[in-house]
N, C-alpha and C positions, 0 to 999 in steps of 0.2 A: 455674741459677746458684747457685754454694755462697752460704752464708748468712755474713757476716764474724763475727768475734766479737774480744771486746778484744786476743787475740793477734797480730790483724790488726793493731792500734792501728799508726801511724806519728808521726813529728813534723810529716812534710810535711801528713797527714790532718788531723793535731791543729791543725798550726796555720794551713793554708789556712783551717780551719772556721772561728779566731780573728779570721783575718782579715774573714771574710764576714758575720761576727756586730758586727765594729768598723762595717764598712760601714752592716749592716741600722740600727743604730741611732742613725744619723744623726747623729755625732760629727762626721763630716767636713766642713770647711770653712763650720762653724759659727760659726769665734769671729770679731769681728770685730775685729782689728789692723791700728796706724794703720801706716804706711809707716815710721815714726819708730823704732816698736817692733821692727819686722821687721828693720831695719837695722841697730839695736843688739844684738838676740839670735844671729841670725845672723852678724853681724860679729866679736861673741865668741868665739859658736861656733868658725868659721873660726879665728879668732886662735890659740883654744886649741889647735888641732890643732896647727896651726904649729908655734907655740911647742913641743907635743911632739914633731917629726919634728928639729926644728935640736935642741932640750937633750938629744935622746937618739938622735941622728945614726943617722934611721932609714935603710934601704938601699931600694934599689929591691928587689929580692925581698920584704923587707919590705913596702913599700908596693903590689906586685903581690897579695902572697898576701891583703891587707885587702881590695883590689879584691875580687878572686875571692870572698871570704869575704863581703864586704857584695854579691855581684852571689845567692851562695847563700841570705841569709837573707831578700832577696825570691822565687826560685824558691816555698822551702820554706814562706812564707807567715808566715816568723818572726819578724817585726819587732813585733806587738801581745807574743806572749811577751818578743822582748827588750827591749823598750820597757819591758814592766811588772814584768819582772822586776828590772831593775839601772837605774832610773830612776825608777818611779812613786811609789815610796818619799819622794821628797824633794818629789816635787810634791803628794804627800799632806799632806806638813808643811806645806809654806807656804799650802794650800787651808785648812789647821785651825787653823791655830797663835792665831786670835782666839775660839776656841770657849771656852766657860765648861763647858759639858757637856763629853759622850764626844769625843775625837778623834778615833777610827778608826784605819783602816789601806786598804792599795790595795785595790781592785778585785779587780786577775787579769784575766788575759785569758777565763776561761770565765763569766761574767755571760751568761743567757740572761732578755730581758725577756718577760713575760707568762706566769710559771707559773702555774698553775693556785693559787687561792685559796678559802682555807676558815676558816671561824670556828675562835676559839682556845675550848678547847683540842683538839687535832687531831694526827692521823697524818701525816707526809709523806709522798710517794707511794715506793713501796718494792716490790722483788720480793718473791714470797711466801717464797721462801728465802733473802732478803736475807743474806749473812754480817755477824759484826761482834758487836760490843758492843751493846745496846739505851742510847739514850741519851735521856731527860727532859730538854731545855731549857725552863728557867723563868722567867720575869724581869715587870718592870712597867716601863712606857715612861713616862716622867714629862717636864716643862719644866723646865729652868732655878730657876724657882722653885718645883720640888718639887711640881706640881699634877699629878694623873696626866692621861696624853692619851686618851680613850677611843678606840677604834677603830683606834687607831693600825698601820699595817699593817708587820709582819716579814718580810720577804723572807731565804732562809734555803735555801743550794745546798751541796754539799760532793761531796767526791769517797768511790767507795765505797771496802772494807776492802783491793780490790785497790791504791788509787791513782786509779780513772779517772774521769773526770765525764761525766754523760750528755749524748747530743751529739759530745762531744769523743771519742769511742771509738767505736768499732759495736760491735753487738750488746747493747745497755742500751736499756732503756725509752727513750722522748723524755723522762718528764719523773722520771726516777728520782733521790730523793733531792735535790727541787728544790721549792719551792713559796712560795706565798704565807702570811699567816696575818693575820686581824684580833683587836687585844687587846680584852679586854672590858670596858665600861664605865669600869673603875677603870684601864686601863693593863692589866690583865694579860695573861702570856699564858703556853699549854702546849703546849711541841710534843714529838709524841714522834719519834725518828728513828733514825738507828744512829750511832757515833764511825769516824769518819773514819781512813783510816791515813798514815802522812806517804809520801810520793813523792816521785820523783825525775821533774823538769820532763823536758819530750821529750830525749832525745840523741844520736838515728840523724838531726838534723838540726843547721843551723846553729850552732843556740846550745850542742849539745852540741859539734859542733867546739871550740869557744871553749872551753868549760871543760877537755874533754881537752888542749887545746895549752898552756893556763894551770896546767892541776896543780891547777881546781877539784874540787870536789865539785859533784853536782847535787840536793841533797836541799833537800824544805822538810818542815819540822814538820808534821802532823797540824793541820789547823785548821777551824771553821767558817767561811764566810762570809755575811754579812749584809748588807742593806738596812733600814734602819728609818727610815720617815716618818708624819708626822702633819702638818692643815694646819697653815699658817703657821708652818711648822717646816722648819729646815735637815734635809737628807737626810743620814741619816747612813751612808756606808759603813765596813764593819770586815769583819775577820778574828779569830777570838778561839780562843785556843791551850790545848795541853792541858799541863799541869805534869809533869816530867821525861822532856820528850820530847826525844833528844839531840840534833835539831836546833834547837833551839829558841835557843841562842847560836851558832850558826852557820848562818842561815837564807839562803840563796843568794841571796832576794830582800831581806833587810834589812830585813823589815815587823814582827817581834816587839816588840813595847814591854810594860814590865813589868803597867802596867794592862789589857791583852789579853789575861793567864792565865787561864783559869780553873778556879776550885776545886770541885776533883771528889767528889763524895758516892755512896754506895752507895744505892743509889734503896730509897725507901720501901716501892716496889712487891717487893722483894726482886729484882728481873732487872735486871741491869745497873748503871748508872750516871746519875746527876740532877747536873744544878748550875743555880744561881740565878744570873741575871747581869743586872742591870737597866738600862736605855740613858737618859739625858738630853739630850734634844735644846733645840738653841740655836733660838729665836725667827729668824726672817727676818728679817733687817737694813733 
């Protein structure tokens, strides 16, 4: 049996796997909503649709080809990408919007729990001929009121130089470019890893339909993504961006916010690239 490699990569593969990973991590049918609430969201929901087929007197072809179209982005597996792509953004907002600390940003559909962990400061796991820029992330995890959190653990994934995320592609390590890390004592923490290139979301499926019929683009900015928790500390997720990347004001997902840049230095080390980025986590309510 030949060996696949990311050229194999699909949207269907990519995003069946997104699917299977929403599943593993037992989101589903978790929350518990009253009859009351289900009636009114839904009810909206509904309304709003309405409301757009009469104010912009859509046709049956029209309304056939959405069928077809929403009957392909369950086939393809593509409802966590488009869910999180052109909607998690705003549910990010109203999850943060009481925070005093960092706010974050979405998820993504490629979050894999249980990477492998190792004390800061540390290598993430990485091919031996990794391509890419070498990149120093550096920061100190602190509360609210400026105390640092010792211990506090960095969860810390990205896609490699081509675009892909391991997992989400074949032929890449299980846990390449993915990992855990605990800060030290004081908050701090050193990870070393590679910079990220921006990509273009899957589009030989669904959600690429959608963009080619709309005249979008499918590009997101170059970004890290993160996890950072400490006890009795709200979880914080983010995505944190790199400065003059030209998607970065037209992010397909909407997730850029100007405090999520960051400022890029010539590493000390002389190879590559360092930045300092420190996270403040908000106290459990």
């Amino acid at each position: 049996m030949p060996v696949e490699t990311t050229a194999d990569a699909s949207a269907a593969k990519s995003g069946n796997a997104a699917t299977d990973r929403f599943r593993e991590a037992g989101k589903v049918g978790n929350a518990e909503v009253s009859v009351e609430r289900v009636d009114h969201l839904a009810g909206k929901l509904i309304k709003a649709a309405n409301d757009i087929v009469l104010a912009e007197r859509v046709s049956y072809d029209e309304f056939n080809a959405l069928k077809a179209w929403l009957i392909k982005v369950g086939e393809d597996g593509e409802w966590p990408l488009f869910l999180d792509v052109w909607l998690e953004h705003s549910v990010e907002d109203v999850a943060t919007d009481h925070r005093e600390g960092n706010k974050g940003s979405i998820e993504g559909p490629y979050y894999v729990p249980d990477a492998p962990v190792q004390d800061s400061p540390a290598k993430i796991q990485m091919r031996d001929d990794e391509k890419g820029t070498p990149l120093l992330f550096q920061g100190q995890v602190t509360g609210t009121d400026g105390s640092p959190l010792p211990g506090a653990k960095i969860e810390l994934w990205h896609a490699d130089e081509a675009g892909f995320y391991s997992q989400f592609a074949p032929g890449l390590p299980e846990w390449n470019l993915r990992g855990g890390f605990i800060a030290d004592e004081a908050g701090n923490f050193h990870i070393d890893t590679m910079q990220p290139a921006p990509y273009q979301i899957p589009t030989d499926g669904a959600c690429g339909q959608l963009i080619a019929a709309a005249g979008w683009h499918a590009w997101r900015p170059a970004h890290l993504h993160l996890k950072v928790s400490a006890p009795g500390h709200e979880l914080l997720t983010a995505q944190l961006y790199f400065p003059g990347d030209p998607h970065n004001d037209d992010d397909i997902a909407t997730a850029v916010k100007p405090e999520l840049l960051l400022d890029l230095q010539p590493a000390e080390s002389g190879e590559g690239q360092q930045v300092t980025y420190d996270f403040v986590l908000d106290p459990v309510q």
